[in-house]
C-alpha positions in Angstrom: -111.1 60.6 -37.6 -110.6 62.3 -34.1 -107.0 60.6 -34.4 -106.3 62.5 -37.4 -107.7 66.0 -36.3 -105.3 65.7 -33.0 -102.3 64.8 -35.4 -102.9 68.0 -37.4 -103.1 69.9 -34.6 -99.7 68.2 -33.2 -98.1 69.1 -36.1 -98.9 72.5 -36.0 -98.1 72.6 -32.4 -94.9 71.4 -33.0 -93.8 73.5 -36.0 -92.7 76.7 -34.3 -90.5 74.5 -32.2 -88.6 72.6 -35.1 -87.5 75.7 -37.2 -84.4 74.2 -37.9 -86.0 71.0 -39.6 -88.0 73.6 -41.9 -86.9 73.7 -45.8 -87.5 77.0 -47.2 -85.6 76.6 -50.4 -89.0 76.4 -53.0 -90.1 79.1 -54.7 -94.1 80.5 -54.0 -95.1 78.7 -57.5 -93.0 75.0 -56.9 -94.5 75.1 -53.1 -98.1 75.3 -54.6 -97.9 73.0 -56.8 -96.2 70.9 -54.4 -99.7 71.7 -51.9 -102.2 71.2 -54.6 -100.5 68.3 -57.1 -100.6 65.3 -55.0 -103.8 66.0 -53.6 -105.4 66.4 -56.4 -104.2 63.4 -58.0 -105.6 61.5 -54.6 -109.4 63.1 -54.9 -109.2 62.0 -58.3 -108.7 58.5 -57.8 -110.8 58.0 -55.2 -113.6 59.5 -57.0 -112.9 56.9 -59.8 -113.2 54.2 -57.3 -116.3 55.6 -55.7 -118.0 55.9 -59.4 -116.3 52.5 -60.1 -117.8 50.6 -56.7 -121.7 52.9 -57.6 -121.8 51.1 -60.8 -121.4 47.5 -58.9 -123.9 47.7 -56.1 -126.4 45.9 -57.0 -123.7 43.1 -58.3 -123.4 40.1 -55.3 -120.3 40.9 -54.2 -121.3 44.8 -53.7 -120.8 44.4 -49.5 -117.3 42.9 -50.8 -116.8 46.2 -53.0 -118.0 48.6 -49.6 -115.6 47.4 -47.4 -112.7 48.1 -50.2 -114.0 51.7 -50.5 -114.0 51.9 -47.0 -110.6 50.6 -46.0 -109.6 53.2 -49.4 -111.4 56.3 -48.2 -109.5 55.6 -44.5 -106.1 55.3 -46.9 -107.0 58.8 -48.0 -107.7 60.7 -44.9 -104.4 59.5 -43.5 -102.5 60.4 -47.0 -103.7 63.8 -46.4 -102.4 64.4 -42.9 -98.8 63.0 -44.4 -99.5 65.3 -47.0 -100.3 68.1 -44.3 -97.0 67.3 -43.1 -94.6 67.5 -45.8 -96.7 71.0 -46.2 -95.2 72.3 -43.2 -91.4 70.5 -43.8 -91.8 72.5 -46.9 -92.0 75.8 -45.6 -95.9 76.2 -46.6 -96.8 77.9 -42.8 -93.7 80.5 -43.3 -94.5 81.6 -46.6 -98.3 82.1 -45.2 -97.2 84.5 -42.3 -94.7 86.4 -45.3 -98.2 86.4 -47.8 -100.2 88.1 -45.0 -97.5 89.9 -44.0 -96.8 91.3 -47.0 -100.9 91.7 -47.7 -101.6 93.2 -44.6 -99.1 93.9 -43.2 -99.8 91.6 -39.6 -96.5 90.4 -38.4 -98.3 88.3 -35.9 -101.5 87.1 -37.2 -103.9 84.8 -34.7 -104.8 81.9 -36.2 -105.2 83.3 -39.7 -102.0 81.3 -40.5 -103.1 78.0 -39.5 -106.3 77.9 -41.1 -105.3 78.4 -44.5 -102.8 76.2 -44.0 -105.5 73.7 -42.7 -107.3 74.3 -45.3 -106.2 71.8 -48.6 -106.3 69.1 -46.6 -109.8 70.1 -45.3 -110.4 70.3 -48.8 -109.1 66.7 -50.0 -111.6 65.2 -46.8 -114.5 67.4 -48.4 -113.8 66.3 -51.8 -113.4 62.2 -50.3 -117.3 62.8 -49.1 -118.3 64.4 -52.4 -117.1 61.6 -53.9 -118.8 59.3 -51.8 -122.0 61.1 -51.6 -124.0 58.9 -54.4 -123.2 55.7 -52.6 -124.2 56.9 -49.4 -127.8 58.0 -51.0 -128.4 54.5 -52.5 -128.0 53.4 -49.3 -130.1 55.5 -47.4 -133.1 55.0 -50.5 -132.7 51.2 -49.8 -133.0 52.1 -45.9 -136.4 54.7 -46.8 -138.0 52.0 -48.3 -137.6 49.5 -45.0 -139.1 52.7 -43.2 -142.2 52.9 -45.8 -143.0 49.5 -44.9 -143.0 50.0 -40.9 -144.9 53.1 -41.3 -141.9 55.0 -39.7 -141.3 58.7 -40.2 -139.3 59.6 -43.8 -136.9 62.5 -43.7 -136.3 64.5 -47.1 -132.8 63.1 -48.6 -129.9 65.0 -47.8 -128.7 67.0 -50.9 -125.0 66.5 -51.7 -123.8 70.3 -49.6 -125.8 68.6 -46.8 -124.4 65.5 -46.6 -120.8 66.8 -46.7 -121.5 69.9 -44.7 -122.7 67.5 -42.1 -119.2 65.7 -42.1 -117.5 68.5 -41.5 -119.5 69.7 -38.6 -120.2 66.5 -36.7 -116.7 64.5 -37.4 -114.4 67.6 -37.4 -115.4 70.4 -35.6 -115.9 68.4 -32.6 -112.4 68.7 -32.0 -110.9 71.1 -34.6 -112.9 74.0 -33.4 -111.9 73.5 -29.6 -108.0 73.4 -31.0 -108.6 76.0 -32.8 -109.1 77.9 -29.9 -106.2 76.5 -28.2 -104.3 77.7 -30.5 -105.4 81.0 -31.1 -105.1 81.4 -26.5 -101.7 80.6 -27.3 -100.5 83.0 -29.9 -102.0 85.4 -28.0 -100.3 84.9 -24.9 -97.1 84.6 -26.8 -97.7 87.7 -28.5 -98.6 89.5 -25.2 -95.0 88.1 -23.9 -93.0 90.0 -27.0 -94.7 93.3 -26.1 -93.7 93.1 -22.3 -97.4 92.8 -21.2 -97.1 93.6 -17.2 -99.6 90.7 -16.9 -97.5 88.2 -19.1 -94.1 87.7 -18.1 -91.4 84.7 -19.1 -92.6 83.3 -15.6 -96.1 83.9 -16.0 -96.5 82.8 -19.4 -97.0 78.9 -19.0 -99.5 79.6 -16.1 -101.6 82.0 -18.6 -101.3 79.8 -21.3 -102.6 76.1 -18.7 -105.4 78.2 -17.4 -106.6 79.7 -21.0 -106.3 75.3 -21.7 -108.5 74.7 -19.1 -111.1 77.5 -19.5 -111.3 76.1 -23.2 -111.6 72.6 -22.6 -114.5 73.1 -19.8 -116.2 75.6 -22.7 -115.7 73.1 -25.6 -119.5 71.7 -24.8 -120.8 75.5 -25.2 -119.1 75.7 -28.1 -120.0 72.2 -30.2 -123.9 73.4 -28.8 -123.5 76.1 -31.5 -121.6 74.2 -33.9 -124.1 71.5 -34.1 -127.8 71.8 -34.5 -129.3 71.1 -31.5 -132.3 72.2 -29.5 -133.3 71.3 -26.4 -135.6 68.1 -25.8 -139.1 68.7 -26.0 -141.3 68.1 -22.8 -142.8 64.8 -22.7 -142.3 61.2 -21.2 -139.3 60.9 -22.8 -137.5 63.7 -21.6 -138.9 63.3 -17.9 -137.7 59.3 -17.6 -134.4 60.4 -19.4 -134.4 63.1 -16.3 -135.0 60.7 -13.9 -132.7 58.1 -14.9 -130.0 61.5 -14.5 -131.4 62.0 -11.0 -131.0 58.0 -10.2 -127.3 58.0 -10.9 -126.7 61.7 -9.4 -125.7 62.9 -13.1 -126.6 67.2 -13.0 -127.4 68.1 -16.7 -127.7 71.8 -18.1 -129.2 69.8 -20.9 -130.6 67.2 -22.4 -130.2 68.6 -26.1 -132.3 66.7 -29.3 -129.7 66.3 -31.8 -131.0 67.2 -35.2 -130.0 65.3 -38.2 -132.9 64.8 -39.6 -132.6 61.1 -39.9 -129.1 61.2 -40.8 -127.3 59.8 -38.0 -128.5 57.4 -34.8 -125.9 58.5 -31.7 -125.7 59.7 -28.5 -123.4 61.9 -26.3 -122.5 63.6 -23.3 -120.1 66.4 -23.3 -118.6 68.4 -20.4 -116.8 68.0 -17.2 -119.3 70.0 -14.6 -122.8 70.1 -14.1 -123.4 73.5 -15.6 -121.8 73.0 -18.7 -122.5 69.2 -19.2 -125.1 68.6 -22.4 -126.2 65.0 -22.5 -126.9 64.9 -26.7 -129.8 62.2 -28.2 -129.8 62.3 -31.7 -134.2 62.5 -33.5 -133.6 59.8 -35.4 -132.5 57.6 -32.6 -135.4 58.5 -30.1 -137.4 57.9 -33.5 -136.4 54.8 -34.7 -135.1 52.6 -31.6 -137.7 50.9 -28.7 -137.7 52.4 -25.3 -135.8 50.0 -23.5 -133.1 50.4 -26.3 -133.3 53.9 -26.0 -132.3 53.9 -22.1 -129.9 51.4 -22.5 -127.3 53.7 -24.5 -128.6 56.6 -22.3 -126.7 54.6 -19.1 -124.0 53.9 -21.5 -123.8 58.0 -21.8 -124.3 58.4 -17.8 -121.8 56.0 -17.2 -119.2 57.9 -18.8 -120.1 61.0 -16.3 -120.3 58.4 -13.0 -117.1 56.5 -14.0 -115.6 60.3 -14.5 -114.5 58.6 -17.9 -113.3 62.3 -19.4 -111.4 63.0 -16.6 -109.6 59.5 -16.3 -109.0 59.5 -20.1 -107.1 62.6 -19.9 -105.1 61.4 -17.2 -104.0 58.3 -18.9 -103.5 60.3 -22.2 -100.8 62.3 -20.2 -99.5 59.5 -18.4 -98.5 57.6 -21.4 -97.2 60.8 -23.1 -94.7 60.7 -20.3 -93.8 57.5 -20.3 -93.1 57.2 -24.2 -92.1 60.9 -24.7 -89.0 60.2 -21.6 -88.1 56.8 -23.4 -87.6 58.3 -26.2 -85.5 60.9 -25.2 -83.7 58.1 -23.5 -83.0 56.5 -26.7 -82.1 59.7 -28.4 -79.8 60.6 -25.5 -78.1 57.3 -25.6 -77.3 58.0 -29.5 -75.5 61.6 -28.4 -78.8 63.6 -29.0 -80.3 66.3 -26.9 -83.0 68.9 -27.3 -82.3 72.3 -25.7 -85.2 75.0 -25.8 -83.7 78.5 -27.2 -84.8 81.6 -28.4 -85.2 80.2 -31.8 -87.9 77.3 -30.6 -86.1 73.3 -29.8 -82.3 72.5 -30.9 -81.5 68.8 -31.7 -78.0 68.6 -31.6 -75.9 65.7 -31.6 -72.8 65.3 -29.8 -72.7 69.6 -29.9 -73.8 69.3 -33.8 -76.7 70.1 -35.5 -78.6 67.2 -35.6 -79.8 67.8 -39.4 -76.0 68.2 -40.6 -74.8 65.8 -37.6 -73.4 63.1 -40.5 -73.1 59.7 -40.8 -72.2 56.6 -38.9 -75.8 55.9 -37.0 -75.2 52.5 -34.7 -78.5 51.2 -35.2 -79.5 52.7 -38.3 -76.6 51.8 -40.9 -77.0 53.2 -44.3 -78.6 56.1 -42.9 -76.5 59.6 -43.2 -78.3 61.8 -41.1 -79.0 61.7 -37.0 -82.7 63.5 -38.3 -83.7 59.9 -39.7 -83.3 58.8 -36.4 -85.1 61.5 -34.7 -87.8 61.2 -36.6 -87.9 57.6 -36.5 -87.9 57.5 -32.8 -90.6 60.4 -32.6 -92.5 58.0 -35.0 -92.5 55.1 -32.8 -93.1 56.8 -29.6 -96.5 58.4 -31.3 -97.4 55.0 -32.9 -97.5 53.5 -29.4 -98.9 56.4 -27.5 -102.4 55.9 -29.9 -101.8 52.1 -29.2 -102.0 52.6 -25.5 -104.4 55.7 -25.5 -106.8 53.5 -28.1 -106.5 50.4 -25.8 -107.6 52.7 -22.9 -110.3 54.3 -24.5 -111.8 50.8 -25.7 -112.0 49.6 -22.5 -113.3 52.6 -21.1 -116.3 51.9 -23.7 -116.5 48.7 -22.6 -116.8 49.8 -18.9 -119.8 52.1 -20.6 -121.4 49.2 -21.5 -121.4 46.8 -18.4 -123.0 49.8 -16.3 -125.5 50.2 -18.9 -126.3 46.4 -18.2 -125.6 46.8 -14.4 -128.4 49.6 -14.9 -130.9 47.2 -16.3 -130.2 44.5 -13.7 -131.6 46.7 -10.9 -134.6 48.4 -12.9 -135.7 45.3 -12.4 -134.2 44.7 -8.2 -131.7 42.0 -9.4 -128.3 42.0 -8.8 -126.8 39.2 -11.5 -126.7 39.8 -15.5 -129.7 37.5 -16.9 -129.4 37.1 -20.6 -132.2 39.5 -21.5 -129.9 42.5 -19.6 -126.9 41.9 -21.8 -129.4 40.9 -25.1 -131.2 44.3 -24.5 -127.6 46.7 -25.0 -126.4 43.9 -28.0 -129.5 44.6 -29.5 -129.6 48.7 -29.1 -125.4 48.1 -30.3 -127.1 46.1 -33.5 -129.8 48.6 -34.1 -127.1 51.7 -33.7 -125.0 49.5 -36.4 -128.0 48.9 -38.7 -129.5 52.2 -38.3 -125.8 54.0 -39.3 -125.1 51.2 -41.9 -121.5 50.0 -40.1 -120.4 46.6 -40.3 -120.5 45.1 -36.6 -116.3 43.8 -37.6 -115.6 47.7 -38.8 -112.9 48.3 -36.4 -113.1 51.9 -33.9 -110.2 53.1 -32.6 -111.4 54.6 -29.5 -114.2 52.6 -29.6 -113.7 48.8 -30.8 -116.2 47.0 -33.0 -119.9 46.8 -32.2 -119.2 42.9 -32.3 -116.2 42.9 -30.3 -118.7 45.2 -27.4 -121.4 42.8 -28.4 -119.4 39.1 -27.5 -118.4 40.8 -24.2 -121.6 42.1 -23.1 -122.7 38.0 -24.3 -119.7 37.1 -21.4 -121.8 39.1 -18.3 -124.4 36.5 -18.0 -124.3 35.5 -14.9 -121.9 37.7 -13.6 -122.4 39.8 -10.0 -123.0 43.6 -11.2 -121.1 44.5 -8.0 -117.9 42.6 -9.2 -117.3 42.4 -12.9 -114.1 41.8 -14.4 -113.9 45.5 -16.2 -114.7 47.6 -13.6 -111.2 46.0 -11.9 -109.3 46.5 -14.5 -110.3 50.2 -15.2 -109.3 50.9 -10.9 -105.8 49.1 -12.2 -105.6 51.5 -15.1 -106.4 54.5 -13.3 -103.9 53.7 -10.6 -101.4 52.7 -12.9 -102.0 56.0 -15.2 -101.8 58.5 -11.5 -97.9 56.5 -10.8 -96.7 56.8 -13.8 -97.8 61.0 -14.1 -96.5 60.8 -10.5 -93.1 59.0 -11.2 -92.4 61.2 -14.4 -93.0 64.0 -12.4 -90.3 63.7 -9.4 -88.0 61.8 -12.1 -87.8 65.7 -14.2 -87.5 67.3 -10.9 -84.9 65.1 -10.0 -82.9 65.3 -12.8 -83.5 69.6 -13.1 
């Protein structure tokens, strides 16, 4: 889902800068039904499917049925974000800005724009949860009745608004709301530029812009704090060993924050660069329903992210390999006669000193193809594709890395120094019970995050291993390196070639 939100946000990004790619040649009433047609037709049919796959759960093949919906409901997320696309091809941004132009007369507005353009395709992902609602409450009734018989606690069900308001907050506004923002800093700055703003000059303007970035992104945690319901964790043995465990690795808190769901969701989280705005987040129903030593397992998993600076070294590898694919693709394109040149009016593709959109036929390694915008766009497509390969391979192992010092962690709790099988059995069994607990298949897939089972056969591999020499911990100081030479090498090759 995070994948999604960032590709949204890309496109809009990107939109003032491809002007010329925009079509503006649909009237205000073909444009909307253009917006609204297609996803409508989409929410319908996976609502059919959702009744369709209700009415056959308690058949044998129901888990069969599941993972159908499932592989379907992803299908429709990603449909919408094409859809979100072709929105903005279509002119839907410009004829938002004329609407509230004309409405309110705002020739600039901040943000206002983007969120009603944001908002059918925030619809079409509401609607996919209201669709899926009923089969998520027969699941949860089977689950209540397990919790009956071990006299644990029982939550009232989530109504339908609940359950789908509950999406929205904890799968999208984690990192819609922070883009929103960066967004919003930008147009401002831009905005402050065309009114010759003492402060924000042509030279000044990317500074104010990377620090407004960076005061967002080390403020996100404040802001997902309000976003989310969360209070902070209750005095009590918990909260003191979860404390100490901080003080043990040298991790400073603001926070550790009890992460209401009401029995909704079993997860963890840590969120923020520096001590004073880092909030370690423990969701009630996971300190409820999972055994101490479970319990402190995925809280190293969460310190481990803050003592391996994970955050820090993610970014740096999401950077480095949007260098590396962004310059071979402008390679490619350059080799094919195409260049981008930044103007007044946002980025010009031409190609061979023509348009690029009206450049013509006779592609070398795309024949059939009229247009040198096919092959823009394909190239632009590839790059992206393996940009989330490499940044999803990254981020996999990183939670991998998570995982070996949560079992490093247990190994000297108890003064040892090599992985016995009950160090490793202890986080496969807190991965099963987070899997259980969630109702995920173990084999369901994660982009940033693998499979529980995939986590769970390497954790099995660590028997026996030294906890001052495992495999991962090598091959994250190769990544890291690798990810500072290549941010390094991009770097002096642009100011080389400038």
């Amino acid at each position: 889902m995070q994948l999604l939100i960032i590709l949204l946000m890309l496109c809009l990004f990107t939109h003032d800068q491809a002007q010329s790619w925009i079509s503006t040649e649909f009237a205000w009433p073909i444009l909307l039904l253009w917006v609204v047609l297609p996803k409508l037709i989409l929410a319908i049919g996976y609502t059919l499917a959702c009744r369709r796959t209700y009415r056959r759960l308690a058949l044998p093949n129901a888990a069969r049925r599941l993972r159908r919906l499932e592989r379907l409901g992803g299908a429709l997320r990603i449909a919408a974000v094409l859809l979100f696309a072709s929105d903005l091809h279509f002119g839907l941004l410009i004829s938002v800005r004329a609407g509230i132009q004309t409405l309110t007369g705002i020739t600039h507005p901040i943000l206002l724009d983007e969120v009603v353009v944001l908002l059918p395709t925030l619809a079409l992902w509401g609607l996919g949860w209201w669709a899926y609602y009923p089969i998520d409450r027969r699941l949860r009734e089977a689950a209540m009745m397990r919790r009956f018989d071990q006299g644990l606690p029982v939550y009232p069900m989530w109504t339908r608004w609940q359950y789908v308001l509950s999406q929205y907050r904890y799968q999208v506004a984690l990192i819609l709301v922070p883009l929103l923002f960066v967004i919003a800093w930008s147009e401002m700055v831009r905005l402050a530029g065309t009114l010759s703003w003492a402060w924000v000059t042509p030279d000044t303007e990317p500074w104010w812009t990377l620090g407004g970035f960076v005061l967002i992104f080390l403020f996100a945690p404040l802001i997902i704090r309000l976003t989310w319901d969360t209070v902070p964790l209750p005095d009590g043995d918990v909260r003191n060993h979860l404390l100490s465990m901080c003080k043990t690795h040298r991790v400073r808190v603001r926070e550790l924050l009890l992460w209401r769901t009401y029995g909704g969701m079993i997860n963890a989280a840590v969120m923020g660069l520096i001590g004073p705005l880092r909030f370690i987040l423990i969701t009630d129903a996971l300190l409820q329903q999972m055994p101490g030593e479970h319990v402190e397992a995925v809280m190293a998993h969460e310190l481990a992210h803050v003592c391996k600076r994970h955050m820090l070294w993610l970014l740096i590898s999401a950077v480095a390999l949007m260098s590396v694919v962004e310059t071979a693709a402008v390679v490619v394109l350059a080799s094919n006669g195409v260049r981008f040149d930044s103007t007044d009016q946002g980025l010009t593709v031409t190609a061979n000193g023509v348009n690029a959109v009206t450049a013509g036929p006779g592609l070398p390694w795309l024949p059939g193809i009229d247009s040198r915008e096919a092959m823009i766009v394909a190239v632009m497509a590839v790059a992206a594709v393996v940009w989330a390969i490499g940044f999803g391979w990254v981020s996999r192992r990183i939670e991998r890395q998570a995982d070996s010092f949560a079992v490093s962690h247990l190994v000297k709790e108890r003064d040892g120094d090599t992985v016995e099988p009950r160090d490793a059995q202890t986080m496969i069994d807190a991965l099963q019970h987070v899997a259980d607990l969630n109702h995920i298949r173990t084999e369901k897939h994660s982009w940033r995050h693998g499979s529980i089972a995939w986590r769970q056969d390497y954790l099995r591999s660590l028997v026996g291993s030294a906890i001052h020499r495992l495999p991962i911990d090598r091959q994250m100081r190769w990544v890291n390196s690798l990810s500072v030479v290549a941010v390094a090498a991009i770097f002096l090759l642009q100011a080389w070639l400038s």
